[in-house]
C-alpha positions as CSV (number, residue, x, y, z in Angstrom):
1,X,0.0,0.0,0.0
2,X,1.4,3.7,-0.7
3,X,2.4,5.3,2.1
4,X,2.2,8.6,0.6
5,X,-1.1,8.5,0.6
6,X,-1.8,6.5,3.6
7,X,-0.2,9.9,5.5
8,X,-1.8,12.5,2.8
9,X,-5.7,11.4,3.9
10,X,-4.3,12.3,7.8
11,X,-2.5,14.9,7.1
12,X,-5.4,16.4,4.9
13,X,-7.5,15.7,7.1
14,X,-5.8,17.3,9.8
15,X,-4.7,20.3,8.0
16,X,-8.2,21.4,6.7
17,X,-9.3,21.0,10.5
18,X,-7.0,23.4,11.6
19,X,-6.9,25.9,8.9
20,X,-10.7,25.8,9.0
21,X,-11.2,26.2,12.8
22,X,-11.1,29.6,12.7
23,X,-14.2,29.8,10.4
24,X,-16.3,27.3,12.0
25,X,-19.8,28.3,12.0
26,X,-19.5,31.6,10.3
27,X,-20.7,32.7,6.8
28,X,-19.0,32.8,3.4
29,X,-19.8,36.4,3.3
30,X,-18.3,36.8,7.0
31,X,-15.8,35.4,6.0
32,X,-14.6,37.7,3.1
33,X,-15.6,40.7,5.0
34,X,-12.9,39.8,7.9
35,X,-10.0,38.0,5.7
36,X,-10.9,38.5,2.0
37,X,-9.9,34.9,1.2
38,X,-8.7,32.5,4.1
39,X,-5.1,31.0,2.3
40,X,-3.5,29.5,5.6
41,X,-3.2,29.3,9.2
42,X,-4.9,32.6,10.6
43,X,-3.2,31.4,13.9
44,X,-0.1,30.8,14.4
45,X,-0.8,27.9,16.8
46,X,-3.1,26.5,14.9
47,X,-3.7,22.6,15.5
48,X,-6.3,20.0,14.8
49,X,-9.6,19.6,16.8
50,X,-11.6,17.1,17.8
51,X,-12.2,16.3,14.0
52,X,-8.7,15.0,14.1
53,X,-9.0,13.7,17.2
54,X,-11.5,11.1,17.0
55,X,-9.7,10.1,13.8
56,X,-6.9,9.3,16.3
57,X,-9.7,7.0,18.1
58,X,-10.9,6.0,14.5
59,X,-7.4,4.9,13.5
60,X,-6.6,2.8,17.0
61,X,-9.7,0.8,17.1
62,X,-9.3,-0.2,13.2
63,X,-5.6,-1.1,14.5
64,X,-7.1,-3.0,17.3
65,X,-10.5,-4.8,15.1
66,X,-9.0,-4.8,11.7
67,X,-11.6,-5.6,8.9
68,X,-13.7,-6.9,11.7
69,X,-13.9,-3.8,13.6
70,X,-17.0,-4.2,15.6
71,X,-18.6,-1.4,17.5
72,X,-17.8,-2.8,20.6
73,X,-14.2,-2.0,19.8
74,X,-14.5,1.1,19.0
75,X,-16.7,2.1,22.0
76,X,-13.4,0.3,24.3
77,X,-11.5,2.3,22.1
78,X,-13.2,5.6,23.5
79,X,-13.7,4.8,27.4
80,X,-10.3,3.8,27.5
81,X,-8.8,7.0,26.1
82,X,-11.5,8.8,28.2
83,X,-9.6,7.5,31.3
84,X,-6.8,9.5,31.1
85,X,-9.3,12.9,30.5
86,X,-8.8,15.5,33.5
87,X,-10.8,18.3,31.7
88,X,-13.6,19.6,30.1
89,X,-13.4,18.2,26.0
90,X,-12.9,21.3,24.0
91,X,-15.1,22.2,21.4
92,X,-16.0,18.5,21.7
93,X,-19.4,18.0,19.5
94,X,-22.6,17.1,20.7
95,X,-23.1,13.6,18.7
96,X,-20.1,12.0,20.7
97,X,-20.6,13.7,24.2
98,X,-24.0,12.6,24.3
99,X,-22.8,8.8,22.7
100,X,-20.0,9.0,25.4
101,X,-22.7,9.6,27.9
102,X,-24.4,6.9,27.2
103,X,-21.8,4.1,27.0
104,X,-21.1,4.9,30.5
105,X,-24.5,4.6,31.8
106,X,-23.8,1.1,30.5
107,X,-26.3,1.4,26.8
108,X,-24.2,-0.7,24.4
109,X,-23.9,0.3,20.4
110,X,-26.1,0.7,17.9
111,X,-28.6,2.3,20.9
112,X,-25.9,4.7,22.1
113,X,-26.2,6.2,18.6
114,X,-29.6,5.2,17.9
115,X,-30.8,7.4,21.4
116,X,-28.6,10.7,20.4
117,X,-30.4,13.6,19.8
118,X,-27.8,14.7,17.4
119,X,-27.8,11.0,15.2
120,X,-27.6,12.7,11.9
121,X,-24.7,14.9,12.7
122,X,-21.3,14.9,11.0
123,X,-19.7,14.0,13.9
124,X,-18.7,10.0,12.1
125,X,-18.3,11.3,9.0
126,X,-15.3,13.6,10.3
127,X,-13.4,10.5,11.8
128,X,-13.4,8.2,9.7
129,X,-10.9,8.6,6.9
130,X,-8.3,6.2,8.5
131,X,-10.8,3.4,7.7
132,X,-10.5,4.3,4.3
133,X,-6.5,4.1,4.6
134,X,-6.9,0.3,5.9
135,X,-9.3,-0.5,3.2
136,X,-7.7,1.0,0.5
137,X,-9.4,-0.4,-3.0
138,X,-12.2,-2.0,-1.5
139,X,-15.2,0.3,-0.6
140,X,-17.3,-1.7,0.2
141,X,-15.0,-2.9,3.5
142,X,-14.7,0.7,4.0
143,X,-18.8,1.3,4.5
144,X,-18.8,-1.9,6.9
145,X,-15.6,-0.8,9.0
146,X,-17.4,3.1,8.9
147,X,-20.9,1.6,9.9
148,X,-19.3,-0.4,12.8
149,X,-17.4,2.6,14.2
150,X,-20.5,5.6,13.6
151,X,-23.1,3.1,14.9
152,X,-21.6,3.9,18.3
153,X,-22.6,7.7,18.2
154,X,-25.0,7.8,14.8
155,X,-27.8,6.4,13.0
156,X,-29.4,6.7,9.9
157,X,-28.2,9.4,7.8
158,X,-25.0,10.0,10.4
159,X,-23.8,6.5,9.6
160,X,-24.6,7.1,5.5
161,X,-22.5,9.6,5.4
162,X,-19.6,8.3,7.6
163,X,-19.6,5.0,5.2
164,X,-19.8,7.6,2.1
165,X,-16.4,9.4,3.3
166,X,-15.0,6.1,4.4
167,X,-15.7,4.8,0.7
168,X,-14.1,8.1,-1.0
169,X,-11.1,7.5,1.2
170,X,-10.7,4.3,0.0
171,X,-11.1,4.5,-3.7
172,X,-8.7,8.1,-3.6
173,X,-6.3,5.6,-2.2
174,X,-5.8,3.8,-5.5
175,X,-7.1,5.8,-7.7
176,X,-5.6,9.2,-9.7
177,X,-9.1,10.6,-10.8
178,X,-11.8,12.2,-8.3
179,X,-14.9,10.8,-10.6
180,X,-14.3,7.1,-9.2
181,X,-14.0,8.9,-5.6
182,X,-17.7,10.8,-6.2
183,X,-18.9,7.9,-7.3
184,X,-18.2,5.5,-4.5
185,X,-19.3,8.7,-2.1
186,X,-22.7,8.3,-3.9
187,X,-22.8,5.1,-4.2
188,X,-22.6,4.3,-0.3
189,X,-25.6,6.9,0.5
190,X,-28.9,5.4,0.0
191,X,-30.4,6.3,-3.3
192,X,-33.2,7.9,-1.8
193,X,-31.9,9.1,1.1
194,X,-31.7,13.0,2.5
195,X,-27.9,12.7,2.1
196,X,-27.7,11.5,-1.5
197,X,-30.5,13.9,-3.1
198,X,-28.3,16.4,-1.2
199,X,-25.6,14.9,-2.4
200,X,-26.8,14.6,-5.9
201,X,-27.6,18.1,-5.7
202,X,-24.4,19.5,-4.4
203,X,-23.0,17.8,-7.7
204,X,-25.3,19.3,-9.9
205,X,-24.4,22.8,-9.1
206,X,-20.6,22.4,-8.8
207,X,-20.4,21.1,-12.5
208,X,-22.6,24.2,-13.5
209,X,-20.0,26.6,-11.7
210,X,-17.0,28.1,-13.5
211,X,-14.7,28.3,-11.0
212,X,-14.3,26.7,-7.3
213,X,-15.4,30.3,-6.2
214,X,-18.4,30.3,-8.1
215,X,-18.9,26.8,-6.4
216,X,-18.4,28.5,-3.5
217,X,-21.2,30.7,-3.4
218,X,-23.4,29.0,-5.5
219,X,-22.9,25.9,-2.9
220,X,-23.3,28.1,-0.7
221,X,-26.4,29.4,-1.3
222,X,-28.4,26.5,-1.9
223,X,-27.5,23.6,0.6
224,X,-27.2,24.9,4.1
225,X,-30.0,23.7,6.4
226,X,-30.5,27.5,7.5
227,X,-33.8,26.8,9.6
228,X,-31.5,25.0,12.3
229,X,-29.7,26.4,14.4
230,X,-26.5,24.3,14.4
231,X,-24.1,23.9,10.8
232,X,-22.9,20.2,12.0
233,X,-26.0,18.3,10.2
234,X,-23.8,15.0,8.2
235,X,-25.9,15.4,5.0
236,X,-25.3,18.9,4.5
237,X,-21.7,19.0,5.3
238,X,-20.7,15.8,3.4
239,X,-22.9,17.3,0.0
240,X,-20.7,20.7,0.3
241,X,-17.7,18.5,0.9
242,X,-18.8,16.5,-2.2
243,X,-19.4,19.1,-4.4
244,X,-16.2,20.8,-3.6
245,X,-14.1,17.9,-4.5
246,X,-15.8,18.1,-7.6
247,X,-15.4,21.6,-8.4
248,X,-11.6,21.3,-7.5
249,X,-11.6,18.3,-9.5
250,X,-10.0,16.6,-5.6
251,X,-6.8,18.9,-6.0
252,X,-5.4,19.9,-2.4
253,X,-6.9,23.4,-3.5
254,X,-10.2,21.7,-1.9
255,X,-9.4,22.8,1.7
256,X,-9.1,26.2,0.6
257,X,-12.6,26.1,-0.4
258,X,-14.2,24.0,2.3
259,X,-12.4,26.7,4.6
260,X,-13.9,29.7,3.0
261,X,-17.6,28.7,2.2
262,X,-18.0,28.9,6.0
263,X,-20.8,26.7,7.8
264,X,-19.0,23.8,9.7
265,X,-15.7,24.5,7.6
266,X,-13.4,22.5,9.5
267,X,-15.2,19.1,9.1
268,X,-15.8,20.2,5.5
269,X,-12.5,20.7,5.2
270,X,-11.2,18.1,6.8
271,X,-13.4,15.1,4.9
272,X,-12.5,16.8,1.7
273,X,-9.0,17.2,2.9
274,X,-8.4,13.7,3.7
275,X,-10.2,12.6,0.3
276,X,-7.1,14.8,-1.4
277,X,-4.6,13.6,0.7
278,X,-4.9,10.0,-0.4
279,X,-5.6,11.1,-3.8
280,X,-2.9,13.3,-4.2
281,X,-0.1,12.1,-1.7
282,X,1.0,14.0,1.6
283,X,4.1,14.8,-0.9
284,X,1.3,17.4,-2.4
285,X,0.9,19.3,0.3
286,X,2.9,22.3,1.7
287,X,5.8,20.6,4.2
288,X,6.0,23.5,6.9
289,X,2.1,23.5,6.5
290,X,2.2,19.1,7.3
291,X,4.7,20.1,10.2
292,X,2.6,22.3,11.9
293,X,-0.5,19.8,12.1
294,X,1.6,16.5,12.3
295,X,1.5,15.8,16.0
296,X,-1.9,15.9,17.5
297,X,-2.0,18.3,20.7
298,X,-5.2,16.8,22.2
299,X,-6.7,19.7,23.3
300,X,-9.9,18.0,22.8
301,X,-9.0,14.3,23.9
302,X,-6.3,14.4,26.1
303,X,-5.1,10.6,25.3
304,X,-4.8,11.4,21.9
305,X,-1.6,13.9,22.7
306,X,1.6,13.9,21.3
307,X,0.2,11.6,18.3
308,X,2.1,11.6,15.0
309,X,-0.1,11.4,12.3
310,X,2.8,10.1,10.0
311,X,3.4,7.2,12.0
312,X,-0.4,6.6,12.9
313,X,-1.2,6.7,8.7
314,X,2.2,4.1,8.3
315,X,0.6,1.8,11.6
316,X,-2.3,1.7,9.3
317,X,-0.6,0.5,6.1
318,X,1.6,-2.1,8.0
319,X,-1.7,-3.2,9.6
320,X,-3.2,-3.9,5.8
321,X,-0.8,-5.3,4.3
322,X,-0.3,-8.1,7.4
323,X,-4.0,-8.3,7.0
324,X,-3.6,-8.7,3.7
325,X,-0.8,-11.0,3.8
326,X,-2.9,-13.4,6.3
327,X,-5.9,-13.6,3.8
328,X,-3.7,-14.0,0.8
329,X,-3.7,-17.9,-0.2
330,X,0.0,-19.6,0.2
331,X,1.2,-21.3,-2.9
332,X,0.7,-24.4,-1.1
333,X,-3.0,-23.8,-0.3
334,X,-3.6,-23.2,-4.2
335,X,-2.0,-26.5,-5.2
């Protein structure tokens, strides 16, 4: 498996969390009015969130469960890390405190997603592109690994859209084109579900835009969920993330705009991020920008401190190919 882009889907993911932080839950017009365009790091200590943080969790119970991750493991996966927590979780979302909640009252997965009053947010769908890593070429192990690990906190539409970033990480692993990445996206949403009409939609108007700024605004305009009062809702973030990749045809130039249209631009950025990383190869992206994200400072999960995302994304590959190499028939079997 490439390494390359085993690290780039971290380290994209990472990087468009941190570089989109800043303009969580603002507008795109907000936006301009403060920076113009957002191009970077408006912080100089800018690190990853809890996005990148639960892929941490993500990526140690798929080290753990393998291509039989169960939910069980990845709810052991969080109350063990949750053991070493001494303060609040910053900017923690609601999806997993209220799933962490209820795994300690002693409710067991799918119900700790299933009773969540925040099911269908994108709370899985941010976590989950080190699944795609381990299943790199095979979607449809990546949608079973993502629906074992959201299950915990999601349901429904919240799992859909995990297993539809799961599945683009996974084809962007082998492939060097973003259509075959859209279309596993699509094709692990539900055809009549609210996340692939969204989805659907999101595509429509990104082909009709000139530019990824017209995408911008014209994405803008038409897919945020404005009559609620959060921007964290899976289908709508995952569509804007979709049609994003598509308007940069999955170029690295994606966080950029996942940053700027605004809404719950970190995760946006981030899924679309980690979709371009393993398209595209860590190699792609800006070295002093990788070095400023690469070691997790768990300022949402403490246990996740101190993490290297390089050497997480190469665990991963070394865990796939001895996976592999297990399944794989010896010559002796074949005779």
């Amino acid at each position: 498996m490439n390494n390359d882009r085993a690290r780039g889907a971290l380290l994209g993911l990472a990087i468009g969390d941190a570089m989109g932080a800043p303009t969580e839950g603002m507008t795109l017009h907000a936006i301009r009015e403060r920076w113009g365009r957002v191009r970077g790091f408006v912080d100089p200590e800018a690190a990853g969130t809890d996005d990148t943080e639960y892929a941490v969790l993500c990526a140690r119970g798929v080290l753990r469960g393998g291509a039989d991750l169960t939910s069980r493991v990845v709810a052991d996966t969080w109350l063990e890390a949750l053991r070493a927590q001494r303060t609040g979780f910053n900017r923690a979302g609601f999806s997993e405190m209220i799933a962490l909640a209820n795994l300690h009252s002693g409710m067991e997965p799918p119900a700790s997603g299933q009773r969540n009053a925040e099911t269908w947010s994108d709370g899985a769908a941010m976590r989950v592109a080190p699944i795609g890593v381990f299943a790199a070429g095979d979607p449809g192990l990546a949608a079973r690994m993502a629906r074992a690990d959201a299950e915990v906190s999601h349901s429904r539409d919240g799992v859909w859209c995990a297993q539809a970033i799961a599945a683009g990480v996974a084809v962007a692993m082998v492939s060097d084109d973003v259509e075959p990445v859209l279309d596993a996206m699509l094709a692990a949403l539900p055809a009549d579900s609210w996340s692939a009409r969204t989805a659907r939609r999101a595509l429509d108007i990104a082909a009709r835009a000139g530019t990824p700024e017209q995408a911008e605004e014209d994405l803008f305009e038409a897919i945020p969920l404005r009559h609620y009062m959060w921007a964290d809702v899976a289908p709508e973030a995952v569509a804007l993330a979709i049609g994003l990749l598509r308007a940069t045809d999955g170029t690295p130039a994606v966080i950029e705009s996942g940053v700027n249209i605004g809404r719950d631009s970190d995760t946006i950025a981030a899924m679309a991020g980690a979709v371009a990383g393993a398209l595209h190869g860590v190699s792609a992206f800006d070295p002093d920008v990788v070095a400023q994200v690469r070691t997790v400072t768990g300022q949402c999960i403490q246990a996740t401190a101190g993490t290297d995302l390089v050497d997480l994304a190469d665990a991963l590959v070394d865990e796939a190919d001895r996976a592999a190499a297990v399944a794989r028939p010896t010559e002796e079997t074949r005779a």
